[in-house]
N, C-alpha and C positions, 0 to 999 in steps of 0.2 A: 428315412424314406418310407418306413411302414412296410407292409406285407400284401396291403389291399383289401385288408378286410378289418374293422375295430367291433369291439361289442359296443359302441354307442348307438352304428348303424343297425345292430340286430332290430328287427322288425321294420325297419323303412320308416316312412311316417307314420302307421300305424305304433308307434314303438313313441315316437314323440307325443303324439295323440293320447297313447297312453299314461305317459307321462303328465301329460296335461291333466288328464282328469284325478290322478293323485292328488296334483295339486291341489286342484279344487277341492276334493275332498277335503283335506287337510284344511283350506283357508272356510268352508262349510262350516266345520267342526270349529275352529274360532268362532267363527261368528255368530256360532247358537250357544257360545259359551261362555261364560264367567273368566274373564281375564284374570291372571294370577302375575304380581307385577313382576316375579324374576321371571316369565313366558315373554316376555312385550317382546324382546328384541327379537326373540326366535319368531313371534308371530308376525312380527315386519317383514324378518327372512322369507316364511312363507308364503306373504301375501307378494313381497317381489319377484319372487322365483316364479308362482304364479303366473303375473302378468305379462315374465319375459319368457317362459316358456309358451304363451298364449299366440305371445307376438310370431314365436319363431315356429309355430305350425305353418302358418304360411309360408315361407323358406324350403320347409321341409318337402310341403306339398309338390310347391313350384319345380325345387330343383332335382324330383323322383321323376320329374315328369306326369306325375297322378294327374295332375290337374294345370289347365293352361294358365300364363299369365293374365290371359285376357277372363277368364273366368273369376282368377282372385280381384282381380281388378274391379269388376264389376260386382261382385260381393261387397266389398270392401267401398264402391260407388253409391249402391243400394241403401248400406246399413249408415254411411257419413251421415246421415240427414238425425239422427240420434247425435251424433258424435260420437256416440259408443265407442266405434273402434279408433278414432284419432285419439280418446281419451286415454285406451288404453295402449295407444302405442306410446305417446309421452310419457304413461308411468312405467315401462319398459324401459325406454331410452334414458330419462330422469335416472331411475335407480341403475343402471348400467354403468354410463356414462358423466355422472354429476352437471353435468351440463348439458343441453340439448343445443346446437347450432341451427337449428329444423326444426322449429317445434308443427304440431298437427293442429294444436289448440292451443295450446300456453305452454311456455318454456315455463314460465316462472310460478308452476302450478305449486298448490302445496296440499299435503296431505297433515290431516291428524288426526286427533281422536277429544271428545269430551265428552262431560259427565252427563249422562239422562237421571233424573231423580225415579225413586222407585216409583212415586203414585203420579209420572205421567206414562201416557199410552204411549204405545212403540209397537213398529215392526217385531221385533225381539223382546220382550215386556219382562223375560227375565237376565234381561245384560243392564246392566248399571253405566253403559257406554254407548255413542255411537263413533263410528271409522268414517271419515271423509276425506273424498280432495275436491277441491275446488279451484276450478279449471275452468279459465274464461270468465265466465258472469254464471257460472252453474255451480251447485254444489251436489257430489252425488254419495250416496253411503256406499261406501268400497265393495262392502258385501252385498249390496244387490250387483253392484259394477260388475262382478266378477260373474256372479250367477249369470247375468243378462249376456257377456260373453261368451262363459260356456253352451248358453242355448243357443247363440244366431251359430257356433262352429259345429255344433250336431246337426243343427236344423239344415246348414249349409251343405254335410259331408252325407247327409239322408239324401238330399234332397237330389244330389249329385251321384246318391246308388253308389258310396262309399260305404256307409251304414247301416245295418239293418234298421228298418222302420222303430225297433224298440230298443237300439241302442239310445243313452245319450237321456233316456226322457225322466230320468229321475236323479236326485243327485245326492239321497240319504245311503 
C-alpha cells in the first residue's frame, strides 16, 4: 500500500524534467563522441531511456495537474506537422514495448547506425558514424532527433511561464 509518499515523486514534474535533461546530456556527449565498441549497448540504453523519459513528461505534466490536457494536446497538434513528436513517441513505445499495436508513424520503424568515412563532411566531422531511424519514408539522425525534442519541451515549458526565459537554451 505505500506510505504516500515515494522519492520518485520528489520534485513533481520538475523532477522528471530534470531527469530529462540528464538524459539528453548523456545522449549529447555520444553524439559528439567517438564510439568505443564495448559502449554500443550502453549508448543504446541511453539513447532509449532518453526518448521514453521524453515521452513520459507529458504524463508527468498532465497528471500534476501543471498543465491541461487541452494544452498538451495542442502542443503535440502544433509540432505533428514535423513528426518530430509521433517519431519520438514510436521510439519510446518500440523500445518499451517490442511491438507497437498504435504506431504514430511506423510500427516497423528501424534504427541503426553506419560508417561515415573520415574525408566526408558531416554534422559531427569527428565521429566515424552516423545513428538513424527511419520511420515512414524519413530518415533522421537520432542525435539531431533528440536535440530537436529537447528544444520544442523547453520552448514549450518557457513559453507556458514554467521556465525561466534562460532555462533549457543550451545543452553543452
Amino acid at each position: 500500500m505505500g506510505f504516500g509518499w515515494s522519492v520518485h515523486k520528489n520534485g513533481g514534474w520538475r523532477g522528471q524534467y530534470q531527469r530529462l535533461q540528464r538524459w539528453h546530456r548523456l545522449v549529447h556527449r555520444i553524439g559528439r563522441a567517438k564510439t568505443q565498441a564495448e559502449n554500443t549497448e550502453q549508448e543504446h540504453d541511453f539513447l532509449y531511456a532518453y526518448f521514453q523519459n521524453r515521452c513520459h513528461l507529458r504524463d508527468w505534466l498532465r497528471n500534476s495537474g501543471t498543465v491541461t490536457s487541452k494544452a498538451l494536446q495542442e502542443f503535440f497538434r502544433l509540432n505533428e506537422s514535423m513528426g518530430v513528436c509521433r517519431v519520438c513517441r514510436d521510439i519510446c513505445n518500440g523500445t518499451k514495448h517490442w511491438r507497437i499495436d498504435h504506431a504514430s508513424v511506423d510500427a516497423d520503424f528501424s534504427m541503426g547506425r553506419e560508417y561515415v568515412p573520415a574525408d566526408c563532411s558531416s554534422q559531427r566531422p569527428h565521429v566515424n558514424e552516423s545513428w538513424f531511424i527511419i520511420s515512414g519514408r524519413n530518415k533522421y539522425d537520432l542525435f539531431e532527433l533528440a536535440d530537436t525534442c529537447m528544444a520544442l519541451w523547453d520552448s514549450f515549458l518557457r513559453d507556458d511561464g514554467l521556465l525561466p526565459s534562460s532555462v533549457g537554451k543550451s545543452t553543452s
